[in-house]
Wavefront OBJ file of the C-alpha trace (Angstrom):
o trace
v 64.442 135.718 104.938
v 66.574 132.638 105.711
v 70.564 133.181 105.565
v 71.645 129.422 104.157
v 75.731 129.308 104.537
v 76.879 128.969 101.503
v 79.614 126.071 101.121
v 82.731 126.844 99.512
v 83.126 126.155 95.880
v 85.532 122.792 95.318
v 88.591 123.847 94.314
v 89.825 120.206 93.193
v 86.943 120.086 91.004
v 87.999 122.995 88.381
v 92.087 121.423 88.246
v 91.950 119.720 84.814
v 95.883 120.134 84.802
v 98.793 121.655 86.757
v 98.186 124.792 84.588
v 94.497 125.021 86.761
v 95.931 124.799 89.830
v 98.750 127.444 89.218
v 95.708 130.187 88.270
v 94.469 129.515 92.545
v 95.258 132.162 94.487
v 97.911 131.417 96.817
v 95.718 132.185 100.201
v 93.017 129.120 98.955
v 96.138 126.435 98.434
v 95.059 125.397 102.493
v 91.735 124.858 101.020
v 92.965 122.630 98.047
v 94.947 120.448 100.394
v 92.208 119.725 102.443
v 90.015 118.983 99.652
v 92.610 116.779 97.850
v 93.099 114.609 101.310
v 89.339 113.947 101.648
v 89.690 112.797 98.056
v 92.254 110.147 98.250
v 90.531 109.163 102.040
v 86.944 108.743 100.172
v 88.355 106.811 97.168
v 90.887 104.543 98.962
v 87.674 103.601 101.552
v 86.118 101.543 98.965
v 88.959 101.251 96.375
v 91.813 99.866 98.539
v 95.453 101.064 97.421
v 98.632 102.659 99.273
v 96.968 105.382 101.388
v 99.147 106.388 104.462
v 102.067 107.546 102.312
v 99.796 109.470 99.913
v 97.971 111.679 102.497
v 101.831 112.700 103.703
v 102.519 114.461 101.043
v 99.427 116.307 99.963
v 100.546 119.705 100.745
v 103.744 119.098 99.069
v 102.392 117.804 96.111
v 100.431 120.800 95.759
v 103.365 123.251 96.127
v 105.404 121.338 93.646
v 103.157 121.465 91.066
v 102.337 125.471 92.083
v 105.715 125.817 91.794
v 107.185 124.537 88.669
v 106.255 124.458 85.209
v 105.175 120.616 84.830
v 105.184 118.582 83.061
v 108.459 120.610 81.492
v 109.838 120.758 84.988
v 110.424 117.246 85.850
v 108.780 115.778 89.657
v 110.782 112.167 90.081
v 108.561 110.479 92.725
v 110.964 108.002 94.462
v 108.441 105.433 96.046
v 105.778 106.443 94.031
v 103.028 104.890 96.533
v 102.832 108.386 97.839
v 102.131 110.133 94.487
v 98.171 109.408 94.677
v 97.755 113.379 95.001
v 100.434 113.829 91.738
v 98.013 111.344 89.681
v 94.515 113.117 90.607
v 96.123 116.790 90.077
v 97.384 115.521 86.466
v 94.462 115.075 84.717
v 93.227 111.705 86.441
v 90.828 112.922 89.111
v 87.849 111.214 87.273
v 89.425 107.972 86.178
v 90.989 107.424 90.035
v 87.956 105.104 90.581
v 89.816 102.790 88.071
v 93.386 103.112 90.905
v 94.970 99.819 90.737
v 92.189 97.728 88.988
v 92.666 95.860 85.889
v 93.271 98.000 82.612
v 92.843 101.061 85.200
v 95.466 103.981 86.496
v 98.363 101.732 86.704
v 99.624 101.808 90.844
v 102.678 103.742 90.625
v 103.872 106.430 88.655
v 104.551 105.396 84.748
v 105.432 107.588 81.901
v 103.599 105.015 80.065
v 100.728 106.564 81.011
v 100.959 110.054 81.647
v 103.778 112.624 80.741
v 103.698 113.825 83.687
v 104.986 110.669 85.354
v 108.386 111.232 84.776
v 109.950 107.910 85.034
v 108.703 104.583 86.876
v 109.112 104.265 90.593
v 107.818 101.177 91.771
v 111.166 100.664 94.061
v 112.956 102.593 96.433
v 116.507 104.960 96.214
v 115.974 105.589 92.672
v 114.974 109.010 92.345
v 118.108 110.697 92.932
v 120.054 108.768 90.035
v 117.022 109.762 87.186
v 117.179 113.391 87.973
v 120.231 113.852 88.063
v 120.561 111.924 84.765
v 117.595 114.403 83.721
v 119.363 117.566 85.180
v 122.551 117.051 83.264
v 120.891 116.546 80.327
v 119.055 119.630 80.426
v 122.177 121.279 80.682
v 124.004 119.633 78.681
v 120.787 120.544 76.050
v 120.661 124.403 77.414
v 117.127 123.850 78.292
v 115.775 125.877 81.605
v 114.448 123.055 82.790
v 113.958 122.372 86.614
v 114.462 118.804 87.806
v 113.041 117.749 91.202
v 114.058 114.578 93.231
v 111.640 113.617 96.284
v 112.416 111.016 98.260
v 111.660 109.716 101.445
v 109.814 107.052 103.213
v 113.124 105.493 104.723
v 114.564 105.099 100.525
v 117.230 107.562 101.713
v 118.867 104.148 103.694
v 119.233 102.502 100.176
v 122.688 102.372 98.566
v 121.346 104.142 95.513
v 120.380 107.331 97.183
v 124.264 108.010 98.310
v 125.521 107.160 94.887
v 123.199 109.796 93.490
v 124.469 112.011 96.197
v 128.220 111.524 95.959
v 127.715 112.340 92.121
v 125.327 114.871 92.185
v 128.167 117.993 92.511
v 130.658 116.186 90.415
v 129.135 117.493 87.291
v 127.161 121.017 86.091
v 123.365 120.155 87.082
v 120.517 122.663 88.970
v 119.138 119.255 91.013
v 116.640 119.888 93.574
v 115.970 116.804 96.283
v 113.658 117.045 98.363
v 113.991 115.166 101.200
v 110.154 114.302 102.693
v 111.400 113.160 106.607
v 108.625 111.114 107.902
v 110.352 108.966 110.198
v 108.439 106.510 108.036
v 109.438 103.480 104.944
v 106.755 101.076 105.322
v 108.049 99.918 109.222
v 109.647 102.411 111.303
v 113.133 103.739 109.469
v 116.281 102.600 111.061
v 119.666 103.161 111.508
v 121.894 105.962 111.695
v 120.612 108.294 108.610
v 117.014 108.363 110.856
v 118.889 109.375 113.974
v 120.896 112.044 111.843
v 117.543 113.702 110.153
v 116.622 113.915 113.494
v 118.710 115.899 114.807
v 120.110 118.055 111.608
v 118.868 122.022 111.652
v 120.105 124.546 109.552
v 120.385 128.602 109.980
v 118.132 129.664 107.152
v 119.380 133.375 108.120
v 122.369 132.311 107.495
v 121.434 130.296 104.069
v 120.146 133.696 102.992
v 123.251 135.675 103.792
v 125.533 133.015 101.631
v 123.100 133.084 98.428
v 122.963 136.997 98.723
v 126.840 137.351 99.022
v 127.211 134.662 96.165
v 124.892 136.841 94.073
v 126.842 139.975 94.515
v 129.797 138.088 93.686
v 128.718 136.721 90.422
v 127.128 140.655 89.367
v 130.091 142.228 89.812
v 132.570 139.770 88.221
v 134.120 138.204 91.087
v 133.131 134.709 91.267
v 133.086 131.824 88.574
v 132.082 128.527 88.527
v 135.256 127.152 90.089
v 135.203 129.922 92.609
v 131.740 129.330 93.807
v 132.712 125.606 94.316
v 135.507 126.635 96.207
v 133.490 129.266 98.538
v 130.799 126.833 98.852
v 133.374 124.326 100.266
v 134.959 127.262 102.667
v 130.995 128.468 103.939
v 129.962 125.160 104.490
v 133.031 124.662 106.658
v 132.520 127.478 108.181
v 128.671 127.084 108.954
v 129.645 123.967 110.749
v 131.954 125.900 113.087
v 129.283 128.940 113.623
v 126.006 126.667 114.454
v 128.326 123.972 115.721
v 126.861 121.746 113.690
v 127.814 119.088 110.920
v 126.045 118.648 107.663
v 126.827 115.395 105.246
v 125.058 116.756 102.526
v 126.789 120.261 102.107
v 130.189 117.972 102.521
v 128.918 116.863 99.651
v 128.817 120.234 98.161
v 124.860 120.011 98.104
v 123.791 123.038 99.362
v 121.078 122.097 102.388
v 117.585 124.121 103.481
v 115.534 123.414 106.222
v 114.422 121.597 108.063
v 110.638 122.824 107.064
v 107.279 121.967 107.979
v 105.724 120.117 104.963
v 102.409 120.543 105.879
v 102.377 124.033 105.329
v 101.215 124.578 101.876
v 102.269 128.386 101.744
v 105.377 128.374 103.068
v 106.669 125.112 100.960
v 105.349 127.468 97.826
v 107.381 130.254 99.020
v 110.245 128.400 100.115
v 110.649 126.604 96.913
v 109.950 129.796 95.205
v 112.845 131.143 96.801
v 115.326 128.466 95.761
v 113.830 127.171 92.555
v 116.059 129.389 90.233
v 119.623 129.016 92.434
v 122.336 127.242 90.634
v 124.097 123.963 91.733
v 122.762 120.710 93.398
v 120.587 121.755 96.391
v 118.328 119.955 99.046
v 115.200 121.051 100.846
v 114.413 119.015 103.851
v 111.003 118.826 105.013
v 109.198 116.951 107.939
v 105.893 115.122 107.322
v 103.555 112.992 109.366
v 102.809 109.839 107.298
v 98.659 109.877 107.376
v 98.361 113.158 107.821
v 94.330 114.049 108.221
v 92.992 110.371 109.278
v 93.762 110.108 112.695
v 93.960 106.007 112.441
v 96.487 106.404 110.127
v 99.060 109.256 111.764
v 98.375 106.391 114.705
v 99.504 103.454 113.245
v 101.376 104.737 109.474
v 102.240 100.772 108.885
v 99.132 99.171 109.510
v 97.246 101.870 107.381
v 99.945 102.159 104.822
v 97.848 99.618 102.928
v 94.685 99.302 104.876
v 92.641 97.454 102.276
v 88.827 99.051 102.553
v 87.961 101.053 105.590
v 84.769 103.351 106.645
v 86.383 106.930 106.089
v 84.423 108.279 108.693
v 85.247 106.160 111.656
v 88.841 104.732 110.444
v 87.299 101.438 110.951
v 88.995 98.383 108.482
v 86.274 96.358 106.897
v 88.587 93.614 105.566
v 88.844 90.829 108.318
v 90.041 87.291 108.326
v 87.341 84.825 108.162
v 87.652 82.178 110.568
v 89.342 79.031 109.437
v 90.699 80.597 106.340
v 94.306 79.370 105.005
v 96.619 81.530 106.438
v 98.948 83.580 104.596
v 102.115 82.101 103.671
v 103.943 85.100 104.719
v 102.449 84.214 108.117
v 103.691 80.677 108.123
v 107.413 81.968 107.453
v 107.233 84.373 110.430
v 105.342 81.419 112.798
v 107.983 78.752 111.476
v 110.931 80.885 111.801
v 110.129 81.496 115.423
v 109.468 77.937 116.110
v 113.122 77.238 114.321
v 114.979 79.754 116.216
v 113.694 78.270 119.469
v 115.365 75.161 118.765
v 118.334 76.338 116.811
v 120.554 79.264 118.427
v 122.384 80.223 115.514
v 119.106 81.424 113.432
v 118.834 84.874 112.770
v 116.216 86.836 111.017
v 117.505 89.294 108.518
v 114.657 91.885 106.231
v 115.120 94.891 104.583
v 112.405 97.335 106.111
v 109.477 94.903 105.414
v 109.483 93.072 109.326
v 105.499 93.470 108.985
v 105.226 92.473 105.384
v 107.093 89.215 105.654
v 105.800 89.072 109.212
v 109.603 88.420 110.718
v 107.862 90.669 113.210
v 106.870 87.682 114.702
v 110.210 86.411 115.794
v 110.997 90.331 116.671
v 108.309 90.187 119.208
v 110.140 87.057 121.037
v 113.688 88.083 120.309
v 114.558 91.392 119.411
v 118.221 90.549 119.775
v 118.171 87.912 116.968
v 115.864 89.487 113.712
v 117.841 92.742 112.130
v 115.558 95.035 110.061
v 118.639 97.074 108.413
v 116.370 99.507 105.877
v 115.940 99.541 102.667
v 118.945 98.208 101.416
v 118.507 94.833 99.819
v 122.243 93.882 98.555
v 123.548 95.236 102.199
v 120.959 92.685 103.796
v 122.343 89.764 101.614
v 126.094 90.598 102.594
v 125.437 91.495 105.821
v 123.691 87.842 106.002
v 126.725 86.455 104.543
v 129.514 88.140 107.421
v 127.104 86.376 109.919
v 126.882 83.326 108.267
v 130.668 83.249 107.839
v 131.044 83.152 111.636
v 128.447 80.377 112.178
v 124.704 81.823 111.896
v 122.170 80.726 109.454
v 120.670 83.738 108.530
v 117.202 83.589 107.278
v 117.502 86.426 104.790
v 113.648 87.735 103.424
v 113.110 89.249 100.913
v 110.127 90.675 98.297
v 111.439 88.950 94.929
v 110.877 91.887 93.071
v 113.118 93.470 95.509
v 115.555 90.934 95.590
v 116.604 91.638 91.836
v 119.177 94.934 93.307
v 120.979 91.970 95.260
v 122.039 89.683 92.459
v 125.349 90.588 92.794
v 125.322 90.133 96.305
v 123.860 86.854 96.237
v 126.661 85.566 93.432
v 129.952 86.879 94.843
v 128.883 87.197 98.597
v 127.140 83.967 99.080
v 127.193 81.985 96.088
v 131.022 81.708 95.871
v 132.190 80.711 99.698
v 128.819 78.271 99.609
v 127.863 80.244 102.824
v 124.829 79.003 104.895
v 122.538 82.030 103.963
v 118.204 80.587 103.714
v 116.646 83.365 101.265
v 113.102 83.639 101.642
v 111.608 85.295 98.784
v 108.014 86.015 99.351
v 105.515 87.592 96.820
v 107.049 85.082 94.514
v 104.646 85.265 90.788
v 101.980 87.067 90.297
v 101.280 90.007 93.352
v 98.309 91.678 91.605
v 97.343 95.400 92.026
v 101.114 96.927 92.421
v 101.798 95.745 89.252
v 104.805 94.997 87.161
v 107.317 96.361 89.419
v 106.488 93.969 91.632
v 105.391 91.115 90.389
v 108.181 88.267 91.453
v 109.152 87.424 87.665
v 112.323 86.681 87.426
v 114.026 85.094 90.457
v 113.911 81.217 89.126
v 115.358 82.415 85.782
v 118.183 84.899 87.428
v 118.798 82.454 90.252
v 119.296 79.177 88.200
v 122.769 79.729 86.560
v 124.315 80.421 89.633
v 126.463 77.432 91.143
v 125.744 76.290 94.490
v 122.374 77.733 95.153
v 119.545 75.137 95.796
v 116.466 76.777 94.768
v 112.849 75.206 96.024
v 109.138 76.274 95.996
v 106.606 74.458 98.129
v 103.168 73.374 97.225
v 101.646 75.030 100.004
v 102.424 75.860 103.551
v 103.038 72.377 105.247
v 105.937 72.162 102.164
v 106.861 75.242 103.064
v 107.669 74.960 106.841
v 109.472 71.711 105.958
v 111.913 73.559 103.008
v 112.553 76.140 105.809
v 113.482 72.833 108.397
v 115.411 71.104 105.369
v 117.256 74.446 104.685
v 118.704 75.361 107.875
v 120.220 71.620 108.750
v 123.638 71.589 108.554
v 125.585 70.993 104.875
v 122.762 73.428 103.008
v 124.845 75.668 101.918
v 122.690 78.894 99.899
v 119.324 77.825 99.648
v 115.943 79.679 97.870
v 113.033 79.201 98.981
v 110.567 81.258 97.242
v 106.980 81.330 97.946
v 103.715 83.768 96.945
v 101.692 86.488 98.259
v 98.362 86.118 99.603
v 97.032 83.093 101.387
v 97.972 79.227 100.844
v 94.822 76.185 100.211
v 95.551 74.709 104.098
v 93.227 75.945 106.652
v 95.349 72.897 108.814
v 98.417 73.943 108.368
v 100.493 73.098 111.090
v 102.539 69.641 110.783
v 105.752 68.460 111.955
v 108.992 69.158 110.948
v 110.517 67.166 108.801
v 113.486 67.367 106.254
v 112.873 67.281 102.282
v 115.310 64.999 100.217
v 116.819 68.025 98.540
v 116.545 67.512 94.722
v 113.709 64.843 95.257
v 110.153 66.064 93.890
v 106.709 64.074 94.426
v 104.229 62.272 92.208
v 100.801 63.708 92.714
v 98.773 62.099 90.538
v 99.350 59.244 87.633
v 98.184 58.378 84.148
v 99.485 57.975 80.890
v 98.600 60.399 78.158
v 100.607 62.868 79.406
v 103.148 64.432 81.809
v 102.029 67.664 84.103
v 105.448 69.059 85.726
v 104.721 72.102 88.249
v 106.762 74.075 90.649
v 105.440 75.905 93.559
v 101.986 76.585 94.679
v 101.005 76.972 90.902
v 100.620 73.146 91.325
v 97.230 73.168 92.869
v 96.097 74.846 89.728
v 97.821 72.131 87.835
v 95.978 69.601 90.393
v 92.394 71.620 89.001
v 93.101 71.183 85.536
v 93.973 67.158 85.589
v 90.976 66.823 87.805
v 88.793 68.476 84.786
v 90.590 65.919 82.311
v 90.365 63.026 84.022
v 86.558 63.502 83.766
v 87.101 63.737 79.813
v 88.691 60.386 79.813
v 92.514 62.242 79.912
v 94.452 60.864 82.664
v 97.359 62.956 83.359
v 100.419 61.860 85.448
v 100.984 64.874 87.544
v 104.682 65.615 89.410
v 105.478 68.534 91.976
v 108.597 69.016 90.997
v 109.344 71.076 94.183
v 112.939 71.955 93.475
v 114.046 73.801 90.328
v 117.990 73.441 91.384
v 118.980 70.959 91.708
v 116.455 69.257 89.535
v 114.788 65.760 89.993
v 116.502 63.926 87.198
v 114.911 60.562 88.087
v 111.191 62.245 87.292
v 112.743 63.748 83.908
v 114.308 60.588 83.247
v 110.560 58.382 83.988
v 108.832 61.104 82.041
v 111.234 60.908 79.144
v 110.689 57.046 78.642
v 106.976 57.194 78.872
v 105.339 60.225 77.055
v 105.244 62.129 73.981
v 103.667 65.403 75.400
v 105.417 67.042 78.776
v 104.109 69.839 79.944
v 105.895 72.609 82.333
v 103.851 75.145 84.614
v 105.384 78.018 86.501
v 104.637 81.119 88.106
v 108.079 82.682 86.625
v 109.341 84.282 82.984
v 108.472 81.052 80.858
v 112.055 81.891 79.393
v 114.947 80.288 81.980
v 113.248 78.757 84.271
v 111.624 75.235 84.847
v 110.350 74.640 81.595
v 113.473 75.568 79.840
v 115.434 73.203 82.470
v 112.819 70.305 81.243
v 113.572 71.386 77.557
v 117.481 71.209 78.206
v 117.353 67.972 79.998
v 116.049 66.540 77.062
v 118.381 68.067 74.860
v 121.550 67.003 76.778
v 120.135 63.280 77.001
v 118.795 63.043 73.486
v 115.436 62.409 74.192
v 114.108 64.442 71.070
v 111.107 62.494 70.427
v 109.751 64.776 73.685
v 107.837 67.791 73.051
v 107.863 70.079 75.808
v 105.273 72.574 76.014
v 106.359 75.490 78.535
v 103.510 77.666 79.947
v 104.947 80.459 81.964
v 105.131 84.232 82.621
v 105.018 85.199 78.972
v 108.013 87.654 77.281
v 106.567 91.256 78.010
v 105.637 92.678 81.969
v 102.062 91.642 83.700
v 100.378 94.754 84.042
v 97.788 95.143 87.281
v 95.101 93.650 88.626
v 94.194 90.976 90.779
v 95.716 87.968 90.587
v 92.768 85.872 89.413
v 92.103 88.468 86.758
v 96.230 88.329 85.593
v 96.177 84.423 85.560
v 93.644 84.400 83.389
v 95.553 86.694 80.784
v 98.352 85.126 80.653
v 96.920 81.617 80.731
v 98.100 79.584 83.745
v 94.520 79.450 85.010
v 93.292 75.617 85.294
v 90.904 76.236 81.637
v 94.212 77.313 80.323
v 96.208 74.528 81.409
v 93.690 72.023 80.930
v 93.304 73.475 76.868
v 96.890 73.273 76.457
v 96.832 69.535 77.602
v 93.688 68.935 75.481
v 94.765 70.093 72.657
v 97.785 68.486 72.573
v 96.630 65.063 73.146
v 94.170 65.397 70.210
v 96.281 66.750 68.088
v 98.318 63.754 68.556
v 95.182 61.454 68.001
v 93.985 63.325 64.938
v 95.855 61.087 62.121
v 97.597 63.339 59.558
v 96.733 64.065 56.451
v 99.118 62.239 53.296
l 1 2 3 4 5 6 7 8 9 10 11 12 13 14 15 16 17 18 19 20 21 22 23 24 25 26 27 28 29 30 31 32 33 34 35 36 37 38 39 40 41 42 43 44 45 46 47 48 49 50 51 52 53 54 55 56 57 58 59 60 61 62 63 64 65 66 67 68 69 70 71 72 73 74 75 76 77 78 79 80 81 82 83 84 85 86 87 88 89 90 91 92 93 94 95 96 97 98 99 100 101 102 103 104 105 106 107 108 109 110 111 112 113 114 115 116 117 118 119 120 121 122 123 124 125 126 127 128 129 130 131 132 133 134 135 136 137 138 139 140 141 142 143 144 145 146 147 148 149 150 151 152 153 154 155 156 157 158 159 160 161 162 163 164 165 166 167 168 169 170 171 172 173 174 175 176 177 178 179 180 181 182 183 184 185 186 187 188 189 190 191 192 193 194 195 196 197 198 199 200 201 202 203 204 205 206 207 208 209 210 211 212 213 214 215 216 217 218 219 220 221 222 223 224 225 226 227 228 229 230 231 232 233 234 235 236 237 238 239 240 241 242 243 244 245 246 247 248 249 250 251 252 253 254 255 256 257 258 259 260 261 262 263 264 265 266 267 268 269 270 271 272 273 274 275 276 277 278 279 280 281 282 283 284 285 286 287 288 289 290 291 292 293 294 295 296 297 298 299 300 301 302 303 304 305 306 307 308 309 310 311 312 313 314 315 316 317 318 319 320 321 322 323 324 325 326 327 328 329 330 331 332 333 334 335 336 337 338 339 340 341 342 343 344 345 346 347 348 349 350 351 352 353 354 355 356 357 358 359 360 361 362 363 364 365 366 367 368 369 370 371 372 373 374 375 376 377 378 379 380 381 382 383 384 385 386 387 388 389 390 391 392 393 394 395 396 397 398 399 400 401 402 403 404 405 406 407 408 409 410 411 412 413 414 415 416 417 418 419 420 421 422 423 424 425 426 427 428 429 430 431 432 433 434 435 436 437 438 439 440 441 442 443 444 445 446 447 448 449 450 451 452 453 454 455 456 457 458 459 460 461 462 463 464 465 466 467 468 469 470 471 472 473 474 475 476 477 478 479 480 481 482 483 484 485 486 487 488 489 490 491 492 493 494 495 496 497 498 499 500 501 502 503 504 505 506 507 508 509 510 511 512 513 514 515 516 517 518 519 520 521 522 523 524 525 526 527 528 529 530 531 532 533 534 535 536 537 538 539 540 541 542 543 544 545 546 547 548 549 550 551 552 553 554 555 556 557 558 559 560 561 562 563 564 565 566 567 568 569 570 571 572 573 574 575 576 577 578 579 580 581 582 583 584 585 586 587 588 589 590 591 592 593 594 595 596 597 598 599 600 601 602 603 604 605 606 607 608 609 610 611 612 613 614 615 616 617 618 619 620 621 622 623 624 625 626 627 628 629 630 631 632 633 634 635 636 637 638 639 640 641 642 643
């Protein structure tokens, strides 16, 4: 007879819910991790989606949810492109197929849909704030509810994270943070909170000693609230002369374990076992290796951190650029900021950990000295743009525009006001695609417009854009926008002189006379499409790149005024506050009310996922649905009325 080795039942596939996975023994959680890692690195092969991050935290994600009674106990993912693991343990395994595709699992955490996605984490630093905002109101409701913070990937650099901090013992909450230390955001982490996780150990003998005294205390009568905050003041000053070492977040009076290995399944479970129940703000600091299990990826963590598709058994990427394709326009800042900086001393390159995904990496390569990656910390990187360009630089601040949104009061009072010389580059202007509303770049022509002194632009494609990057760092620019999409532009040829843009000036791209097409940005090629389909109806449209949004082209609003009925506004922004409603005030102001502007836009409500093609579609700034807004228009006006 034959002995056939038997394989090993799958674990992953009996875990319906936390409540399955809590019934595992504790010796087969090892087995469960590795089985949940192959997962994510078989479906994010051929169903591309955040996948360094994710594999991190596997074993963590396990113990957490071993651990604590969700979805009553409340996981806060901050960065939630690591909580791939926290989706397919929650009752999601068999819809992850659908990860990031349209009217799929949405990209990021969202207690829209599932309750055991606790609160929306699309952005860094936030995770801190909402549970402890969670953890006081569970005791301010007497509920024995556990509240867990866990953050990491670099979002401990953002301003948020200390607020949370400095408030987190100022008031009666049980807060746990965990603190996943990867080294990692999406670049390497910088500055001097990496350097300090570093090098920050704590006696865990001596962690034990202090809860057990503290225990005794409180049994025997000894010690109340205001006496434990006072001993836990005295021990941690104390600690720090025993071990000789300093601790910022018990000067916080956040009590501090670890540092742990977080790839050890068991001894996260009985480490957070041990210090689930203790009272007060605490912290448990673990160290992860960002793509843990897929050797590519604990190579390189950035350029697998969104790999796009890949063979999961060789690590080889299957997504390559096809020869003369367009670049992408993120590409053509980094190129045309280098070629700028060569001729023009005073540029510097400012990003808040993104140098790869705006590709300033490009100008780090050639000078390191002059492009500052300060973290993820978006208002710091406006102000800290504004200092230099107080003394004489012109910064060249990038920035996500999703992102840029926590730096709108940096970019009023620290720029705005003075009229300092600070370029903002916000790329993934519009529509992204698969990360979803959190991302999407909305809002910034709407927020941006009210605010004196900015000029705000948006190029057609990339030859428009290297020449609004020229225009804006010429002396006398004062704050200037340029904002430009994700993905890749319409000019394989790309590469044309420099030359300066009449600020305020736009183009005429096309004429006719039965109506008036006014776009901003690259959304203007669509525009292009859909007056190319007219024209072979007989509808000749007279189409104008409008190119700057602030300040406006007045002379083109003025010409339009006089000869049409019908204008029509297109923009890859919130309908409500941007171009379209600057058209619609124009007229106004100047009494033209025999114009009827028609505004198509980002519509009132938040894109969901999917890819960009697929979202245009929806919310009808394709070149059918521009060309059917025209169309129906002009007939409508043709039709005579009924008496």
């Amino acid at each position: 007879m034959i002995n056939v080795k038997k394989e090993p039942e799958k674990l992953l596939n009996k875990i319906e819910s936390p409540k399955d996975l809590r019934k595992i023994p504790l010796e087969d959680l090892p087995q469960l991790c590795n089985e949940l890692r192959q997962f994510i690195i078989n479906s994010l092969a051929s169903n591309p989606g955040h996948f360094a991050s994710s594999l991190g935290v596997v074993e963590l994600t396990v113990a957490l949810h071993y651990v604590f009674d969700t979805p009553y106990d409340r996981i806060v993912w901050d960065v939630g492109h690591q909580a791939a693991g926290h989706k397919i343990l929650t009752g999601r395994r068999d819809l992850f197929y659908s990860y990031r595709h349209f009217h799929g699992l949405k990209p990021f955490p969202s207690p829209q849909e599932s309750e055991y996605d606790t609160f929306t984490c699309g952005h860094a630093s936030n995770s801190i704030s909402a549970a402890l905002g969670m953890a006081v109101a569970a005791h301010r409701h007497h509920e024995k509810r556990h509240v867990i913070a866990v953050i990491g990937d670099g979002s401990m650099s953002g301003g948020l994270a200390f607020e949370g901090l400095n408030n987190a013992s100022a008031m009666p909450n049980d807060l746990l943070i965990i603190l996943n230390d990867n080294n990692m955001s999406i670049d390497h982490s910088v500055g001097g909170m990496k350097h300090y996780l570093h090098q920050l150990h704590t006696s865990s003998g001596y962690n034990r000693l202090r809860y057990w005294a503290s225990q005794h205390l409180l049994r025997i009568g000894w010690l109340n609230e205001e006496g434990k905050r006072k001993i836990l003041r005295f021990n941690n000053s104390l600690k720090s002369v025993l071990t000789g070492q300093k601790n910022v977040f018990e000067g916080m009076d956040i009590r501090y374990f670890g540092p742990e290995n977080g790839h050890d399944v068991i001894a996260l479970v009985r480490t957070l076992q041990s210090i689930r129940d203790m009272k007060g703000p605490k912290m448990l600091h673990i160290h992860t290796k960002k793509g843990k299990g897929f050797p590519a990826a604990e190579k390189d963590a950035t350029l697998w951190h969104a790999p796009g598709k890949f063979n999961p058994e060789t690590g080889e990427r299957l997504q390559e650029k096809h020869s003369g394709e367009p670049p992408r326009y993120q590409d053509v800042f980094g190129e045309t900021l280098l070629e700028l900086a060569r001729n023009n001393p005073n540029i510097v390159g400012v990003t808040p950990a993104m140098p790869t995904g705006c590709s300033m990496n490009i100008m780090m390569r050639e000078m390191p000295d002059r492009a500052f990656d300060v973290g993820i910390a978006e208002g710091h990187a406006v102000t800290f743009s504004a200092g230099m360009a107080k003394e004489g630089l012109i910064p060249f601040c990038n920035i996500y525009s999703a992102f840029a949104q926590r730096a709108y009061d940096n970019i009023i009072h620290d720029v705005a006001i003075d009229r300092l010389h600070v370029v903002f580059c916000f790329d993934r202007a519009g529509i992204v695609g698969e990360d979803g509303p959190t991302h999407h770049g909305m809002f910034d022509m709407a927020a941006l417009r009210p605010i004196p002194n900015l000029t705000i632009a948006s190029p057609l494609n990339e030859r428009e854009l290297r020449c609004l990057m020229y225009t804006a760092q010429l002396p006398q620019s004062g704050p200037f926008v340029i904002r430009y999409p994700r993905g890749n532009g319409v000019l394989p040829q790309w590469r044309c002189p420099l030359e300066a843009l009449p600020i305020g000036k736009g183009q005429l791209l096309s004429d006719g006379d039965d109506a008036a097409l006014l776009t901003i940005g690259p959304l203007g090629n669509t525009g292009s499409e859909a007056v190319e389909m007219l024209r072979s109806e007989g509808i000749n449209v007279c189409h104008y790149d409008m190119r700057f949004l602030k300040p406006i082209d007045t002379a083109i609003l003025h010409d339009v005024a006089m000869r049409f009925q019908h204008v029509f506004t297109v923009e890859d922004g919130v309908r409500n506050g941007g171009l379209g409603s600057a058209v619609t005030e124009y007229m106004q102001d100047h009494h033209h009310f025999n114009v009827c502007v028609h505004r198509m836009g980002m519509p009132d409500h938040f894109v969901e996922h999917g890819t960009p093609h697929e979202l245009y579609q929806t919310i009808h700034l394709d070149k059918d649905s521009i060309a059917d807004e025209i169309r129906n228009a002009i007939k409508h006006q043709q039709t005579p009325h009924e008496s």
